[in-house]
PAZAPA-4460 file (N, C-alpha, C; in steps of 0.05 Angstrom, whole numbers, plus 32768, in hexadecimal, padded with zeros to 4 digits):
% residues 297
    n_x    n_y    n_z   ca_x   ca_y   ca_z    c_x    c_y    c_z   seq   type   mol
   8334   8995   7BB0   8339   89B1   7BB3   8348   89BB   7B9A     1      X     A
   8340   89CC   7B98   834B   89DF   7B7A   836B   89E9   7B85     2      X     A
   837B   89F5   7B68   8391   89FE   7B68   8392   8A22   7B81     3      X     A
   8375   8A27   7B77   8374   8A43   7B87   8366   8A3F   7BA2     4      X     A
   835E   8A25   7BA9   8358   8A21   7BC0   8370   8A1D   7BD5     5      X     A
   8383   8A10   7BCA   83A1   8A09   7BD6   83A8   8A23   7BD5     6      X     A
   83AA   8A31   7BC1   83B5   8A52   7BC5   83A9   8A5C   7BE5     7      X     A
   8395   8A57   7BE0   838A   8A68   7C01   8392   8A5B   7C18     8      X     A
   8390   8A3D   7C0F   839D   8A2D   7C2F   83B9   8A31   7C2E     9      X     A
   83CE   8A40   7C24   83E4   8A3B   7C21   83EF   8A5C   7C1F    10      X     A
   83E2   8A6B   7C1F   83E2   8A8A   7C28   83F9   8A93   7C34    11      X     A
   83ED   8A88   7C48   83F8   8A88   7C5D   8417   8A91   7C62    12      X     A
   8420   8A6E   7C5C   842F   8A65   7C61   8449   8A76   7C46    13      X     A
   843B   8A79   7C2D   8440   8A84   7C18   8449   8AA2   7C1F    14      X     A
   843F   8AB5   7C2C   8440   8AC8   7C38   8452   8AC9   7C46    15      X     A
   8455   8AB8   7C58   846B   8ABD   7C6A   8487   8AB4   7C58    16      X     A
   8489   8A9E   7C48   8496   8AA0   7C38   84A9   8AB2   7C27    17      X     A
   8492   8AC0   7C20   849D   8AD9   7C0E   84A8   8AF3   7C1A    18      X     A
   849B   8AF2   7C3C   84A8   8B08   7C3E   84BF   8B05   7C4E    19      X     A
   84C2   8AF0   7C5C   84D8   8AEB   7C6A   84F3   8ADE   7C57    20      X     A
   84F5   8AE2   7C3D   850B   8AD1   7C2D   850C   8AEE   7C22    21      X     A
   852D   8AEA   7C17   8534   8AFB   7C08   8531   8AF2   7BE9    22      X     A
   8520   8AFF   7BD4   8523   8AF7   7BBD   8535   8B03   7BAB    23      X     A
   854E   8B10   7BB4   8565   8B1C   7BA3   856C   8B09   7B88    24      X     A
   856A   8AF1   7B8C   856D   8ADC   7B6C   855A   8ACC   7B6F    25      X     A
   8553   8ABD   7B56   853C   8AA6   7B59   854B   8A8A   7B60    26      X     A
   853C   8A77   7B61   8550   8A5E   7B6C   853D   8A41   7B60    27      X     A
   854B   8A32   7B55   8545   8A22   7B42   853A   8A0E   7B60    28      X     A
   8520   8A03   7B56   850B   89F3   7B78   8504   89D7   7B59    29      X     A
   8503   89C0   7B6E   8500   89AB   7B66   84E4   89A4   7B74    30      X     A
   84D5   8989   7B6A   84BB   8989   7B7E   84AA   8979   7B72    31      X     A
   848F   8968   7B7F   847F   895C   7B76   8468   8970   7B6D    32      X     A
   845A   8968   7B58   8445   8978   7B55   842A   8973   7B61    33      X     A
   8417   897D   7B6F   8406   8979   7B84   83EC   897E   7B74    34      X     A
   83E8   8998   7B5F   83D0   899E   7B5A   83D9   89AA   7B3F    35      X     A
   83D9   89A8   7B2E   83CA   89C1   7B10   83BD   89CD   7B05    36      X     A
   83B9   89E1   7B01   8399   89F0   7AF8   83A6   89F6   7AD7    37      X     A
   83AA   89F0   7AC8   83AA   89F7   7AA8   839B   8A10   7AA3    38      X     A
   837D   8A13   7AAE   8378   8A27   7AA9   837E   8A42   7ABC    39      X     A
   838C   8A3E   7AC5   8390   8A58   7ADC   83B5   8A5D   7AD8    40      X     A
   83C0   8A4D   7ACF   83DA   8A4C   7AC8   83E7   8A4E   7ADB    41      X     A
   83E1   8A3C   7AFA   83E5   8A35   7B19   83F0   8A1A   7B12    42      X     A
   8402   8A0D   7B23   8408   89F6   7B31   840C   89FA   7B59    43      X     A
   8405   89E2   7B5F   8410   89E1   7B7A   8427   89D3   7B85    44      X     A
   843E   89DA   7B89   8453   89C5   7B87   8463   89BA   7BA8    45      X     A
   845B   899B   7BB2   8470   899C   7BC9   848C   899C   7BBB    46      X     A
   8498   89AB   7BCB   84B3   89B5   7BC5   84C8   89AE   7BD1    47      X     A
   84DC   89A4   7BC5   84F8   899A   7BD3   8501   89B1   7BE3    48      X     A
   8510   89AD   7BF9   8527   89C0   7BFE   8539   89D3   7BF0    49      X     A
   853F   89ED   7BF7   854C   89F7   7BE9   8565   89FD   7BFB    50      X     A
   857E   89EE   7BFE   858C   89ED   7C13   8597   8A13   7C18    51      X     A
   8592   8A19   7C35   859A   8A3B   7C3A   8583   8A4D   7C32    52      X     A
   8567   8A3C   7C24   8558   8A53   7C16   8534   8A49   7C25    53      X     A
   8536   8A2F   7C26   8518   8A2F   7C31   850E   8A09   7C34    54      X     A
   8506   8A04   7C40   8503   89E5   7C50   84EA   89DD   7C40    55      X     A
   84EE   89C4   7C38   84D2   89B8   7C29   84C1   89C6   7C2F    56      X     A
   84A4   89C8   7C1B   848E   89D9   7C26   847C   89CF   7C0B    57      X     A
   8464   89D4   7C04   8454   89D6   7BF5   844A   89F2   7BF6    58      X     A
   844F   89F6   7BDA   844A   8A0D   7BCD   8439   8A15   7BB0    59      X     A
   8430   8A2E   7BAB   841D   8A2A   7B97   842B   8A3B   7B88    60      X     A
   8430   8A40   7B6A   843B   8A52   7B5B   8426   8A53   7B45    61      X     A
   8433   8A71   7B3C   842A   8A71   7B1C   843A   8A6E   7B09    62      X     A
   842E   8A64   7AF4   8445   8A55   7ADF   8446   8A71   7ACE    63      X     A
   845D   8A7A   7ACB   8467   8A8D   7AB7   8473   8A82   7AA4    64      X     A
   8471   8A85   7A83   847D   8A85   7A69   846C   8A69   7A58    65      X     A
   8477   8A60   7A4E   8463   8A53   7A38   8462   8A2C   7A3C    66      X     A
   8466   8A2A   7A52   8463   8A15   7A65   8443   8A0C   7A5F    67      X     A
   8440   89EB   7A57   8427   89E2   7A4E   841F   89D0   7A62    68      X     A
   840A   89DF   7A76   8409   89D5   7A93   83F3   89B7   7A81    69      X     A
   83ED   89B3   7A6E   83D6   899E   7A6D   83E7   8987   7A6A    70      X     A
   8405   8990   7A60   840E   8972   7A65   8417   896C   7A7B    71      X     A
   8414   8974   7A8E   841C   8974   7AAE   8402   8961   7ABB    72      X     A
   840B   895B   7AC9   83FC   8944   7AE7   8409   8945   7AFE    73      X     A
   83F5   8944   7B15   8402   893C   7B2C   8415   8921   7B2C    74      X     A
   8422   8929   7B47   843A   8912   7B43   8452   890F   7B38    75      X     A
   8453   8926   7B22   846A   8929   7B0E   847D   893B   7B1B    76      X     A
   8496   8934   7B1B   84AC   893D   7B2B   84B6   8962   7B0E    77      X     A
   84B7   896F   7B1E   84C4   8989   7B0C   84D1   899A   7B17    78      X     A
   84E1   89AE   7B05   84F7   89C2   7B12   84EA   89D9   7B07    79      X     A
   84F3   89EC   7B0E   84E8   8A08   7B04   84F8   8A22   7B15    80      X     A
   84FC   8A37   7B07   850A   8A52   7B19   84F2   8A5B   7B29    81      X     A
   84F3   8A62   7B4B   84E2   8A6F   7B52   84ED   8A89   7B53    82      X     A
   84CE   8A99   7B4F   84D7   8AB6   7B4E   84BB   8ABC   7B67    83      X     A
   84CB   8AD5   7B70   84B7   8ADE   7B80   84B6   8B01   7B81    84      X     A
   849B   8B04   7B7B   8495   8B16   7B71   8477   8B21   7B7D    85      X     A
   8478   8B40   7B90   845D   8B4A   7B95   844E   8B34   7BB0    86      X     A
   8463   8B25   7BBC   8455   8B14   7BD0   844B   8AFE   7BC4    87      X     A
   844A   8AF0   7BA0   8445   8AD9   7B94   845A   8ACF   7B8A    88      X     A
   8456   8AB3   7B86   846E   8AA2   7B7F   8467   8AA0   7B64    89      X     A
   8480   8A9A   7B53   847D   8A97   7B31   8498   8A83   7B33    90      X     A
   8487   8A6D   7B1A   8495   8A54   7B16   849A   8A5B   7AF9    91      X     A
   84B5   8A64   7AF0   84B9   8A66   7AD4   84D0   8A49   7AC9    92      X     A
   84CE   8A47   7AAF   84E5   8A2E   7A9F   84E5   8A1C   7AB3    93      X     A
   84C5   8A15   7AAF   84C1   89FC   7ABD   84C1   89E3   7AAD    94      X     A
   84C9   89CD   7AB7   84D1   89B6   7AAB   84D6   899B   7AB6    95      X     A
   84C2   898A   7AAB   84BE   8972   7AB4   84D7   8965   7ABB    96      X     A
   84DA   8957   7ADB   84EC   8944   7AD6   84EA   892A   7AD4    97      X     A
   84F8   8915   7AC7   84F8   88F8   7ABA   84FB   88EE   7ADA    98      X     A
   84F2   88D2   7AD9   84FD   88C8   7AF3   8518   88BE   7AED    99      X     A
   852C   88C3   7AF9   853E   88B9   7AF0   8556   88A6   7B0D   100      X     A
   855B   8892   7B08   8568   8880   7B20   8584   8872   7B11   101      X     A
   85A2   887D   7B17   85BB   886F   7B09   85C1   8855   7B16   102      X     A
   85AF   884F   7B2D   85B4   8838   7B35   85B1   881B   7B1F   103      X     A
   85C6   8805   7B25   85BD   87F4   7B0E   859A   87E8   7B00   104      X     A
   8594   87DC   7B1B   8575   87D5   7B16   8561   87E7   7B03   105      X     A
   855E   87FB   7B12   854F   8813   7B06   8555   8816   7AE3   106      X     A
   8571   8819   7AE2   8578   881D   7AC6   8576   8807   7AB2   107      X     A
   857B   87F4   7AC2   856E   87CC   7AB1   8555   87D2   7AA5   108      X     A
   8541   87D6   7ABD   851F   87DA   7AC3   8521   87F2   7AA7   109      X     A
   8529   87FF   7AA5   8521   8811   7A8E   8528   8804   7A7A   110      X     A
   8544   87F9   7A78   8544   87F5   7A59   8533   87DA   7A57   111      X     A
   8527   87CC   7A66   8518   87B3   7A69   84FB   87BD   7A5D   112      X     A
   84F5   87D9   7A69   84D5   87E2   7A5E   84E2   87E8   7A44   113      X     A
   84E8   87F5   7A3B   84EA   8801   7A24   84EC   87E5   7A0E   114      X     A
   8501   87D4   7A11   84FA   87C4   79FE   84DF   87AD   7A06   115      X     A
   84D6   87AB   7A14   84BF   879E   7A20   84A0   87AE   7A0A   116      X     A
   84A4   87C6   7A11   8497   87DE   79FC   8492   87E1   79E2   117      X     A
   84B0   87DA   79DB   84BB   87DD   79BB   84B4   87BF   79B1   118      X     A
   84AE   87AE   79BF   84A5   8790   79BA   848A   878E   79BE   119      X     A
   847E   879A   79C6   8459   879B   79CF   845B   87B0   79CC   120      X     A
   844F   87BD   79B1   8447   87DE   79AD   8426   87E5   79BE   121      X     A
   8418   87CA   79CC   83FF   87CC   79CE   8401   87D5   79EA   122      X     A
   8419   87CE   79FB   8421   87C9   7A19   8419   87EF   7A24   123      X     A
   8428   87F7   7A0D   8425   881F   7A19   8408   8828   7A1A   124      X     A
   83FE   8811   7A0E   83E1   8821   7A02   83C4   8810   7A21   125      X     A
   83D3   87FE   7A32   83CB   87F4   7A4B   83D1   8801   7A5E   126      X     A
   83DD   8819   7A64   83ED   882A   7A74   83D0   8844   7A77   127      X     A
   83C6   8842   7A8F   83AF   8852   7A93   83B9   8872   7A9B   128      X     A
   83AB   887F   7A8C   83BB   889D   7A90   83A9   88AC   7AA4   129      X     A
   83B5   88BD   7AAC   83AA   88D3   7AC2   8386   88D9   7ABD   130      X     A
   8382   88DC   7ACF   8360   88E4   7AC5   834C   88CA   7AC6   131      X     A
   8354   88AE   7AC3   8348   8896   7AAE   833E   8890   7ACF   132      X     A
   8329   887C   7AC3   831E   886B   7ADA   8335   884D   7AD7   133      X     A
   8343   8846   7AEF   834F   8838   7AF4   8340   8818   7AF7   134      X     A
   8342   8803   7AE4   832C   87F2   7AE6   8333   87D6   7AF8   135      X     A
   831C   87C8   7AFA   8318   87C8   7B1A   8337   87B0   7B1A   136      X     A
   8333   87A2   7B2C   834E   878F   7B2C   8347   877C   7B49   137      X     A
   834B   875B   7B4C   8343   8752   7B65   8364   873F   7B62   138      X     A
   836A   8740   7B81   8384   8739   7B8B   8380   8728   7BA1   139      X     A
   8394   8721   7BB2   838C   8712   7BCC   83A8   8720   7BE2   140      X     A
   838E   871A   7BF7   83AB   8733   7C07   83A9   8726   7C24   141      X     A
   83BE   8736   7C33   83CE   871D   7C48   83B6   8714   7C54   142      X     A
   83A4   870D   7C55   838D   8704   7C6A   837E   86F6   7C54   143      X     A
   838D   86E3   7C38   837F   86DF   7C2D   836B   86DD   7C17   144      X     A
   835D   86F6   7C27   833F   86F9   7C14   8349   870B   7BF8   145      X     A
   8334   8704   7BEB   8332   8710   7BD3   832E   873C   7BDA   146      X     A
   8342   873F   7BC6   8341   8760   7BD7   8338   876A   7BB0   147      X     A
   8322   877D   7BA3   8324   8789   7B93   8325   87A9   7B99   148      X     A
   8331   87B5   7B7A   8335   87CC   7B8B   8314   87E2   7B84   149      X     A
   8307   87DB   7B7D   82E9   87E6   7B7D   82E0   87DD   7B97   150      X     A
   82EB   87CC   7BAF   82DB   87D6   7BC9   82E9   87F3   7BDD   151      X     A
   82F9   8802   7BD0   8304   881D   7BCE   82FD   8830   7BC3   152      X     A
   82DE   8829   7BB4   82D0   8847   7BAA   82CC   885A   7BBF   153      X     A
   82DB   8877   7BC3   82CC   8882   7BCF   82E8   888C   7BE5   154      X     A
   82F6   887A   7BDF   8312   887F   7BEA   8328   8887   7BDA   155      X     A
   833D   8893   7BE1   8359   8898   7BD2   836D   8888   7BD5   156      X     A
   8372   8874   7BC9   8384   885E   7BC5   83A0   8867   7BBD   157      X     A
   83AE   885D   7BD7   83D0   8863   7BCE   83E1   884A   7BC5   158      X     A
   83E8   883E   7BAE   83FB   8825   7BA3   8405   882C   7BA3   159      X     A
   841D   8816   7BA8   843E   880B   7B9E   843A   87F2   7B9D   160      X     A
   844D   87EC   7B8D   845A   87D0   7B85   847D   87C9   7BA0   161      X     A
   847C   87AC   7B9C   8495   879C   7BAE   848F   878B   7BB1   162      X     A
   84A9   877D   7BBD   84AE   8761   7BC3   84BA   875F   7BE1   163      X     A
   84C1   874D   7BE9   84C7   8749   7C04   84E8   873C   7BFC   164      X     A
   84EF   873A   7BEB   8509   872E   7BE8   851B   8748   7BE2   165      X     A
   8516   8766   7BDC   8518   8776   7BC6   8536   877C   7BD2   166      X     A
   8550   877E   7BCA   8568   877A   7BE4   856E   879E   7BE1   167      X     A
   855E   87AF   7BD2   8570   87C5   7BD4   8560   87D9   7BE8   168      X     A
   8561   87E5   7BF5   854B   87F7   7C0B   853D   8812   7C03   169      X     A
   8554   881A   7BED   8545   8830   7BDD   853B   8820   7BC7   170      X     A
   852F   880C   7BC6   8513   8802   7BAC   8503   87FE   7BC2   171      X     A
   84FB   87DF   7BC0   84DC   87E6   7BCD   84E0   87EA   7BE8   172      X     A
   84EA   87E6   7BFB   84E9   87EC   7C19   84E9   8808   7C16   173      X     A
   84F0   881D   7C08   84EA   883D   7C02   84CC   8839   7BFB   174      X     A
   84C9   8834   7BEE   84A8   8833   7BDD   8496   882E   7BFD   175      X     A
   8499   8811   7C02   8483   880D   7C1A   848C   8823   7C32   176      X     A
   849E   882D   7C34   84A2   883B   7C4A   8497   8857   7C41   177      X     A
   848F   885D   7C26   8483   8877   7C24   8468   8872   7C2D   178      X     A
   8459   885A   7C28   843F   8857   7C31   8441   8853   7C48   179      X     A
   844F   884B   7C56   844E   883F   7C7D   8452   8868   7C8A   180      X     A
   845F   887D   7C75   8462   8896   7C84   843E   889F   7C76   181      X     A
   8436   8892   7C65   841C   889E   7C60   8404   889D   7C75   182      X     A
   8410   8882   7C80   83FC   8878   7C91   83F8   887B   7CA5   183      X     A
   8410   8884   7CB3   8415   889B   7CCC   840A   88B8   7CC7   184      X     A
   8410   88C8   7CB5   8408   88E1   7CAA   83E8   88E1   7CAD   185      X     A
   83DD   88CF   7CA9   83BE   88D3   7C9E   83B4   88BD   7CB3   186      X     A
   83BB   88BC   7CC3   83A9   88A2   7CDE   838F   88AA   7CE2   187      X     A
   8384   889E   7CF3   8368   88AB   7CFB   8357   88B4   7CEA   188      X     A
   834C   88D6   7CE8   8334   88DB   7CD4   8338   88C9   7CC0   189      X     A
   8350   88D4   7CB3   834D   88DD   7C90   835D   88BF   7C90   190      X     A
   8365   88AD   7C9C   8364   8890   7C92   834E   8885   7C8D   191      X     A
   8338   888A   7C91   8322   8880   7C92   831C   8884   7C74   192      X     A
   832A   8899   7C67   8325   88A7   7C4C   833B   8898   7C37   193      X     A
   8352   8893   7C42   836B   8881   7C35   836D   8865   7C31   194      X     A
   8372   885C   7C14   8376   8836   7C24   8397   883E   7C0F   195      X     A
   83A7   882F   7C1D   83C2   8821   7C0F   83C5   8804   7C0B   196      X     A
   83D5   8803   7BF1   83D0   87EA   7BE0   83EB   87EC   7BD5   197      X     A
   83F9   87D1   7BE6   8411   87C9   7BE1   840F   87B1   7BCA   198      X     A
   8410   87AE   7BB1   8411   8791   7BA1   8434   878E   7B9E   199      X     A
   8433   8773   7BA6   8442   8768   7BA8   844E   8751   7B8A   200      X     A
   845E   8757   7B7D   8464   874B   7B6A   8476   8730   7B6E   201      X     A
   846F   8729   7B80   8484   870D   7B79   847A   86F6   7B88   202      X     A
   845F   86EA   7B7B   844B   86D8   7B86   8458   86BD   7B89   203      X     A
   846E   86B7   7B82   8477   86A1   7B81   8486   869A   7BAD   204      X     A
   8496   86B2   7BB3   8496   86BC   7BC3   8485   86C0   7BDE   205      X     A
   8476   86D0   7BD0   8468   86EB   7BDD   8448   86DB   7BE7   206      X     A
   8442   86D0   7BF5   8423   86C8   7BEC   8424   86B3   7C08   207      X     A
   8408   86B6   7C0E   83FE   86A4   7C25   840A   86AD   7C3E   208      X     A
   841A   869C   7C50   8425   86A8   7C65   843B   86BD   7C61   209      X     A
   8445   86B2   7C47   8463   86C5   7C47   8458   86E8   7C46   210      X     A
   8442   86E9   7C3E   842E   86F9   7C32   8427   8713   7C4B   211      X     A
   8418   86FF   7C58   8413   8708   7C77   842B   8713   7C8B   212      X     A
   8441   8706   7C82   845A   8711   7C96   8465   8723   7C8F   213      X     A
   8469   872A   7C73   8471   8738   7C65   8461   875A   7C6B   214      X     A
   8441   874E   7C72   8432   876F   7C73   8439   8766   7C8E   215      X     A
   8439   8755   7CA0   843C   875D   7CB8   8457   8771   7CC2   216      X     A
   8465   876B   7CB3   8480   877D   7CBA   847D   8796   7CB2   217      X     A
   8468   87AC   7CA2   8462   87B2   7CA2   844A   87CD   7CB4   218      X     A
   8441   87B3   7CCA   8433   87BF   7CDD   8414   87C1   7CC9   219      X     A
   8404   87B9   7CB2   83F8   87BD   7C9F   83E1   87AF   7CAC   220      X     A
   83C6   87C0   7CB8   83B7   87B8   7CBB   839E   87B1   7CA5   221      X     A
   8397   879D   7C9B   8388   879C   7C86   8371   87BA   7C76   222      X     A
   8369   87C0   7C8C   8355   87D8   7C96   8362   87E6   7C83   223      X     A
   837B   87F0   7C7E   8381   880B   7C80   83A3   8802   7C61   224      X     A
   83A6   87E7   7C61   83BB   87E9   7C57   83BB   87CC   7C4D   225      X     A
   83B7   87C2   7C2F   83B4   87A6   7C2A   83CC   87A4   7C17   226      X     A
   83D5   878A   7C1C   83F2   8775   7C0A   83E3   876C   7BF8   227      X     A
   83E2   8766   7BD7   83D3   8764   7BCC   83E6   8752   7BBA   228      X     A
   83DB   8734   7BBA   83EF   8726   7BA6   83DC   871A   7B8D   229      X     A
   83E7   8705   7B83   83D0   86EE   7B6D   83E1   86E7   7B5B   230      X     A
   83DE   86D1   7B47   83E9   86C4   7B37   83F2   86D6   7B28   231      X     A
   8412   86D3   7B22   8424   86E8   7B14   8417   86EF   7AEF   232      X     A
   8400   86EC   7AE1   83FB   86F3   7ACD   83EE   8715   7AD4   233      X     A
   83D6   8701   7AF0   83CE   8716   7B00   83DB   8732   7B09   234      X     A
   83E8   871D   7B13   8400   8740   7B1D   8406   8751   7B01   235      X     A
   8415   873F   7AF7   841B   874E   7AD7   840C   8764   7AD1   236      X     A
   83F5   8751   7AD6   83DD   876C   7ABC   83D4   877E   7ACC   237      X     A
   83D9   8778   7AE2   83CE   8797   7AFA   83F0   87AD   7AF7   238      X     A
   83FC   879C   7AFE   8420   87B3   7B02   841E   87C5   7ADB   239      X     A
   8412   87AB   7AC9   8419   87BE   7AAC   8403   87D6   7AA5   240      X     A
   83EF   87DA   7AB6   83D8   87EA   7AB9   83E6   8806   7ABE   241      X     A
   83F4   8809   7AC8   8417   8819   7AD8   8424   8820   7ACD   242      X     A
   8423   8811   7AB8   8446   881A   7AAC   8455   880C   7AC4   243      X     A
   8452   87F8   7AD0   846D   87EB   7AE7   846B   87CC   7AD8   244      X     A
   8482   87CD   7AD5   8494   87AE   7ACB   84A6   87AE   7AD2   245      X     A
   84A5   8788   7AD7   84B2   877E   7AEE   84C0   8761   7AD8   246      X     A
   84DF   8754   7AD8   84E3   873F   7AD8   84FE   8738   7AE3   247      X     A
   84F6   8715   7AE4   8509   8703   7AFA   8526   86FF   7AEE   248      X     A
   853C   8707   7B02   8556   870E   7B00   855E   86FD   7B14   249      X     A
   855F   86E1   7B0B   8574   86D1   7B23   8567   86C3   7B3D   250      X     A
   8550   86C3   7B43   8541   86CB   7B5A   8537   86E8   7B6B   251      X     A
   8547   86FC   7B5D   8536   8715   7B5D   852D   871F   7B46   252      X     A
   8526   873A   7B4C   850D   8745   7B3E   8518   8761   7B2A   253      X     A
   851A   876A   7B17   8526   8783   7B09   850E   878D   7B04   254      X     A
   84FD   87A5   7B14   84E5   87B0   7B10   84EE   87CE   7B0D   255      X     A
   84D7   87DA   7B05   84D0   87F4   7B07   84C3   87FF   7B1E   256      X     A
   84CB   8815   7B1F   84B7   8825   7B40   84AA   883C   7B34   257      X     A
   848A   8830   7B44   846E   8840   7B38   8467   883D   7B50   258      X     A
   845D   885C   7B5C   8450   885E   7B79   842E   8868   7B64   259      X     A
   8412   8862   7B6C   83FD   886D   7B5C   83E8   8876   7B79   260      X     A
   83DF   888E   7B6C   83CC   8896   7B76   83B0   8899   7B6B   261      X     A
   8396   8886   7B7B   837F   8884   7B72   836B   8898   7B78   262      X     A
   835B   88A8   7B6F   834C   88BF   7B75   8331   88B8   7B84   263      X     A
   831B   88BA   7B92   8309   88AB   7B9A   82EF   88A4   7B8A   264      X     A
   82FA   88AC   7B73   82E5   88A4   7B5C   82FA   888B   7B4D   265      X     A
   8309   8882   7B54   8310   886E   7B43   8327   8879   7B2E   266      X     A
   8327   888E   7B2E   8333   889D   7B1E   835A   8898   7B19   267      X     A
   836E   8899   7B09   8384   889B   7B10   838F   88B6   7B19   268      X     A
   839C   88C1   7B31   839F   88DA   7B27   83B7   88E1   7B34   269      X     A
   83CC   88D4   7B3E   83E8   88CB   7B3C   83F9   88B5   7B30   270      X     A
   840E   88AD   7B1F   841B   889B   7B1E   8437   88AA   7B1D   271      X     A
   8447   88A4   7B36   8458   88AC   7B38   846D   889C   7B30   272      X     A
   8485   88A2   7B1C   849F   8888   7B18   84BC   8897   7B29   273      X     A
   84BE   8881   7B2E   84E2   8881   7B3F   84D8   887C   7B60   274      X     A
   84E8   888A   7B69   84EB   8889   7B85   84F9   88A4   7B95   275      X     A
   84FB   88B3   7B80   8508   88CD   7B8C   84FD   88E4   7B9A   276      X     A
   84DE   88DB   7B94   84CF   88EB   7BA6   84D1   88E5   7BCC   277      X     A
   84C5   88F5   7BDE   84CC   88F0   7BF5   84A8   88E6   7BF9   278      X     A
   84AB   88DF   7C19   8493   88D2   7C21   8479   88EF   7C26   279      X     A
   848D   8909   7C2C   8482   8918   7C32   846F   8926   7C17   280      X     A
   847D   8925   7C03   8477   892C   7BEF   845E   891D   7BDB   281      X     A
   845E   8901   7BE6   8444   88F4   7BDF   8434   88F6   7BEE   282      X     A
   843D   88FA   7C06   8420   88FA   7C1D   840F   8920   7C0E   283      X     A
   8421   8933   7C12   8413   894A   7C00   8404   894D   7BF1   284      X     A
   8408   892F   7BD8   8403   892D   7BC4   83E0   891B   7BC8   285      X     A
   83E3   8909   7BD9   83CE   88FD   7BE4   83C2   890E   7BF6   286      X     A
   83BE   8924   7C02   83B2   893A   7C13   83A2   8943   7C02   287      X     A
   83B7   894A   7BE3   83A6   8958   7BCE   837D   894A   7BC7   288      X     A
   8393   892B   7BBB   8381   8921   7BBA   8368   8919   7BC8   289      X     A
   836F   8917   7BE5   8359   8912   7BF7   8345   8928   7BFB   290      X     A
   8351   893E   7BF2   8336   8954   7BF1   832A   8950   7BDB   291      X     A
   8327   8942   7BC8   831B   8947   7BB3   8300   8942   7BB6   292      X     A
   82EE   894C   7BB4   82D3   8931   7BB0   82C2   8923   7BA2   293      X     A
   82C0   8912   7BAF   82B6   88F9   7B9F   829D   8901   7B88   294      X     A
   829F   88FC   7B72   8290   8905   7B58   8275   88EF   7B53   295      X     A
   825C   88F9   7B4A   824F   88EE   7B3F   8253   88E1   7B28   296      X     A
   8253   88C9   7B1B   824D   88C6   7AFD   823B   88C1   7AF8   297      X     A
***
């Protein structure tokens, strides 16, 4: 669905918005981005809270001032002043935000990419960007079998990366727990339309039964939600596809957090970094995507 198709599903709700708030000042809104039209100079944004002013919501604005929506993508976290004006919303001095985490790990994991980067100038240039056909990849997942992700043509694929050792609850137990609220959100029909794909980075670990218990805790029925491990070169070259790197600290793990979203053509058309987004705010973001449809080539 288009940026002006959400405009109409979101009317509504937009409407009532506008007339029930007072817009006496504008108010700086934080948020995932859901949809961009470059040429219409629209975004669709789920929106954080504005404490005293208005409760998460997904919303569509127009970008006012000299804001270059083509370097924009879904998934990318941004701030911007809303203004409201004539019953429409206007997103002006809008501006990308970095993922950013002061926790120790997180801040290791960065300076670990960066010189990892600055040591393999070829590594940035393996990092599949928005738009790209995401190429294929075969893993083994708790039941086993060989899982690639080309038997998902046709579906919208939600990744993360983790481990089962991971000791902090905001890294990966946040991450799998945004997919376990995805998978509630979207049961029934539109699962039928969804697969989630947990890879698991720490095969040494992670693999065979430990493998199986690990999605079992989970509740992860293969159907609908696969653990995806394989010999750690393997893992490597699927997590650096991402931009996610991962190394061994003692018996744990100093990684990066990349949640990705696959389009049903194969396509990439989320990679989200950090963890600061909420579960609600990716499931939005995967709503988007699930309307899309599936393209001839």
């Amino acid at each position: 669905m288009t940026v002006h198709g959400l405009k109409r599903k979101f009317v509504a709700v937009g409407s009532l918005f506008l007339t029930t708030q007072i817009w006496a000042a504008d108010h700086r809104v934080q948020g995932i981005l859901v949809e961009v039209s470059p040429a219409t100079h629209s975004i669709v944004v789920s929106c954080d809270a504005v404490p005293g002013y208005m409760e998460p919501m997904v919303m569509p604005f127009t970008v006012r001032g000299n804001s270059n929506l083509k370097n924009l993508a879904p998934g990318m976290s941004v701030s911007f002043e809303m203004v409201g004006e004539k019953n429409e919303a206007f997103a002006e001095h809008l501006q990308v935000l970095r993922a950013s985490n002061h926790e120790s790990e997180p801040t290791e994991a960065s300076r670990l990419t960066f010189l990892h980067r600055a040591l393999d100038p070829a590594a940035e240039a393996k990092i599949i960007k928005i738009g790209q056909l995401v190429p294929d990849f075969a893993l083994t997942d708790q039941t086993q079998q060989t899982t690639r992700l080309s038997q998902f043509r046709g579906k919208v694929v939600a990744l993360t990366f983790t481990y089962s050792r991971c000791p902090n609850p905001n890294y990966c137990f946040r991450l799998s727990n945004n997919l376990s609220m995805l998978k509630r959100r979207f049961r029934g029909n539109s699962e039928r339309n969804l697969m989630l794909i947990t890879i698991v980075i720490d095969p040494d670990q992670d693999r065979g039964k430990a493998l199986e218990k690990y999605a079992d805790t989970w509740r992860a029925d293969p159907a609908a939600w696969r653990f995806l491990t394989g010999g750690l070169p393997e893992v490597q070259e699927v997590a650096e596809r991402f931009g996610m790197n991962f190394w061994s600290d003692e018996g744990f793990l100093t990684h990066t957090f990349h949640t990705v979203v696959i389009d049903r053509n194969g396509d990439l058309a989320a990679n989200m970094e950090g963890n600061q987004f909420t579960a609600q705010q990716l499931g939005d973001l995967v709503e988007s995507v699930l309307r899309r449809p599936m393209q001839t080539r």
